[in-house]
N, C-alpha and C positions, 0 to 999 in steps of 0.2 A: 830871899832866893834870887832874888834881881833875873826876874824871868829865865833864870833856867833851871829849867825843866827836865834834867836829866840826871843820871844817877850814875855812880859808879858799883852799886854794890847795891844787895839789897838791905832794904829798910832804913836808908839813911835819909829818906826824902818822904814823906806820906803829904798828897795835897787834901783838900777835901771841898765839897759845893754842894748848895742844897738849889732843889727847881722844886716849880710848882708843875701837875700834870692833869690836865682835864678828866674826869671819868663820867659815867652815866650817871655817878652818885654824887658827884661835885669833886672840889677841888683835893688834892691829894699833896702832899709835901714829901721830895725824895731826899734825902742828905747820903755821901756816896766818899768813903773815903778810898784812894787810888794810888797803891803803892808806884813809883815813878820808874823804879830798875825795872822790874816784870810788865808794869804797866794794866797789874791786876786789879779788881777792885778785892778789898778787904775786908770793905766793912758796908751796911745799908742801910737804910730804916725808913720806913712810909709811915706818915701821919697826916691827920685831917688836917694840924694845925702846925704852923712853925716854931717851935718850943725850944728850951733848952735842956727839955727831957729826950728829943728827936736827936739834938748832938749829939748829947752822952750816950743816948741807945747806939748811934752808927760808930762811937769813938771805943766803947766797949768792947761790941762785933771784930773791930779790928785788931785789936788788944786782945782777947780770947784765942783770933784767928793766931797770931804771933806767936804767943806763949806755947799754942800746941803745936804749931810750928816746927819750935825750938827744941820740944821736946820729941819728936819726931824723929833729930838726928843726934840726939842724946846719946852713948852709948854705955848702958848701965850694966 
């Protein structure tokens, strides 16, 4: 992407980032994918641990979000 960040349409650009966040109950793992034209988030997922079940959970979220999306403006 050579830093940019920007989009002409959507869904040509999805980034994604995971953080860690403090709670009363210990450390928490957020993964957060962020469509770049809307600048929505899409997709999420909280886990205790950083996994690579944590990706596919937030990579899924946003792929589910698209397909119904798409079908949305379907017209059957």
């Amino acid at each position: 992407m050579k830093q940019n960040f920007t989009a002409d349409a959507p869904d040509q650009k999805w980034v994604s980032d995971i953080t860690y966040i403090w709670t009363e109950e210990g450390w928490l793992y957020l993964a957060v994918v962020l469509e770049l034209y809307s600048r929505r988030v899409i997709g999420w997922a909280i886990a205790e641990r950083m996994t690579a079940s944590l990706v596919c959970d937030v990579l899924v979220m946003a792929l589910w979000r698209l397909s119904h999306a798409e079908r949305r403006h379907c017209s059957f």
